[in-house]
FIDREN-59411 format. One record per residue (C-alpha): residue in three letters; y, x, z. Coordinates in steps of 0.05 Angstrom, whole numbers, padded with zeros to 5 digits. Each point is the difference from the previous one (the first is absolute). Example, Ala and Ser with C-alpha at 12.3 -4.5 7.8 and 13.67 -1.06 7.14 Angstrom:
# residues 2
{pt 'ala',{-00090,00246,00156}},
{pt 'ser',{00069,00027,-00013}},
This chain:
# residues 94
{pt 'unk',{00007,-00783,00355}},
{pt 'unk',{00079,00004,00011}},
{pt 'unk',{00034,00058,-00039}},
{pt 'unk',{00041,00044,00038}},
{pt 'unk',{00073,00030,-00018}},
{pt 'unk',{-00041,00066,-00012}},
{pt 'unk',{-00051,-00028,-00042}},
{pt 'unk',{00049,-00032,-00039}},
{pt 'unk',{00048,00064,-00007}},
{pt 'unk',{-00062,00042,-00017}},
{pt 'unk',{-00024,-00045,-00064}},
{pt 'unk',{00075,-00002,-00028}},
{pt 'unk',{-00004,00074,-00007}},
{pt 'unk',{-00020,00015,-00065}},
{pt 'unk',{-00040,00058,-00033}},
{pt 'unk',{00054,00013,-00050}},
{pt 'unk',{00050,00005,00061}},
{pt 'unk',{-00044,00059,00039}},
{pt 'unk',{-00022,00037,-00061}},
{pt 'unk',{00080,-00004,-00021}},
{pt 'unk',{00014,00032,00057}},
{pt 'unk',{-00041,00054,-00009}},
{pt 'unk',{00028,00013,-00073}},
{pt 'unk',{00071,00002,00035}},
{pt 'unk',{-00022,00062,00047}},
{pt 'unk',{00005,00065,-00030}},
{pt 'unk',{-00069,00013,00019}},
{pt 'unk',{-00056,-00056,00004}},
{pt 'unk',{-00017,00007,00071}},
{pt 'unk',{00040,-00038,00054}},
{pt 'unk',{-00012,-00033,00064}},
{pt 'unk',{-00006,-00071,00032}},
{pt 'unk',{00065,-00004,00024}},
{pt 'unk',{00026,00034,-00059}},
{pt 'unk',{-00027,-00059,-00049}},
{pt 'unk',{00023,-00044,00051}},
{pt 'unk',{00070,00030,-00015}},
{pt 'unk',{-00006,-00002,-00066}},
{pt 'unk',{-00021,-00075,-00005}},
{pt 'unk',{00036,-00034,00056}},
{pt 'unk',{-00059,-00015,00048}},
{pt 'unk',{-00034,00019,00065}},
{pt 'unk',{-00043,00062,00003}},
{pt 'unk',{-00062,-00039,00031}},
{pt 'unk',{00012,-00049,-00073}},
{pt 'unk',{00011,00068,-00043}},
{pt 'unk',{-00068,00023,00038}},
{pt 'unk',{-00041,-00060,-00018}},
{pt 'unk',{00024,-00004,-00072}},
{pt 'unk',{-00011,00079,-00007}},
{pt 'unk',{-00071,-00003,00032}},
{pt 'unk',{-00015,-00054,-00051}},
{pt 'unk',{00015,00042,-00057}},
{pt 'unk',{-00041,00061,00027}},
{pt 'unk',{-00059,-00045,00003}},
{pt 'unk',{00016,-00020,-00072}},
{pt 'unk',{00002,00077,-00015}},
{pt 'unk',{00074,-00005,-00029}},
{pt 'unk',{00029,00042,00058}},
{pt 'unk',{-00047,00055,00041}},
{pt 'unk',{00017,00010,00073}},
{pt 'unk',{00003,00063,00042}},
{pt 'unk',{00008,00011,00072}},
{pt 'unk',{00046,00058,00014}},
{pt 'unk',{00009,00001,00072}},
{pt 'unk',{-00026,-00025,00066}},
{pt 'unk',{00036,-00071,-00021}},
{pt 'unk',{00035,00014,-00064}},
{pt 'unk',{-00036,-00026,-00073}},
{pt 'unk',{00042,00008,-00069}},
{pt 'unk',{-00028,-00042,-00061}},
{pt 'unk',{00003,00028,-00064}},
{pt 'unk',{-00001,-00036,-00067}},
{pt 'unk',{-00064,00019,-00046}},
{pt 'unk',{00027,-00031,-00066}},
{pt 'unk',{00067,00004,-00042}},
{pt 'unk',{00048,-00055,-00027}},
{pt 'unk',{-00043,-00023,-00067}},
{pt 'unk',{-00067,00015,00031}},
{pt 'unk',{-00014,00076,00001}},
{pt 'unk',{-00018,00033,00058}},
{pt 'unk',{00051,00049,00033}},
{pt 'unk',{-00006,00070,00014}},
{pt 'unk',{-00032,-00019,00073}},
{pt 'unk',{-00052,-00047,-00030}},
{pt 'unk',{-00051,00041,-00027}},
{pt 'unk',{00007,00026,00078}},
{pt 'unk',{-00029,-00057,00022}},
{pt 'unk',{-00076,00010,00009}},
{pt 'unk',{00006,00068,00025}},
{pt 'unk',{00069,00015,00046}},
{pt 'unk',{00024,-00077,00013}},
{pt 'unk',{-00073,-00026,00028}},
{pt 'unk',{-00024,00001,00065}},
């Protein structure tokens, strides 16, 4: 199976880079396009990546319009949860 330019873009994004950008923000919830911003890459790449780390339960994901979904990081820089974390099971789920 042939790797694509996507493909390719989307496994040189790191964790550290996405979860950086969410300790940039002055509040841990941002947008596709507004990681893609942050980290020099496509929104559809910034999606993928993002998804991934909602299914790994490091980021929860809420849709907030008809179209529009902000991310929101559940855990801190050195590994304790942020204010929104103990959210998760109750406002942040589905």
């Amino acid at each position: 199976m042939e790797e694509t330019a996507e493909s390719s873009q989307i496994r040189q994004i790191t964790t550290e880079q996405i979860l950086d950008s969410f300790e940039a923000a002055p509040v841990p919830v941002l947008t596709a396009p507004e990681v893609a911003d942050a980290i020099d890459c496509s929104s559809v790449t910034a999606r993928k990546r993002l998804e991934e780390l909602v299914d790994a339960d490091r980021l929860a994901r809420k849709e907030v319009g008809a179209r529009a979904v902000v991310y929101i990081r559940l855990e801190a820089e050195g590994g304790r949860l942020s204010g929104y974390g103990e959210w998760k099971n109750s406002l942040w789920d589905e």
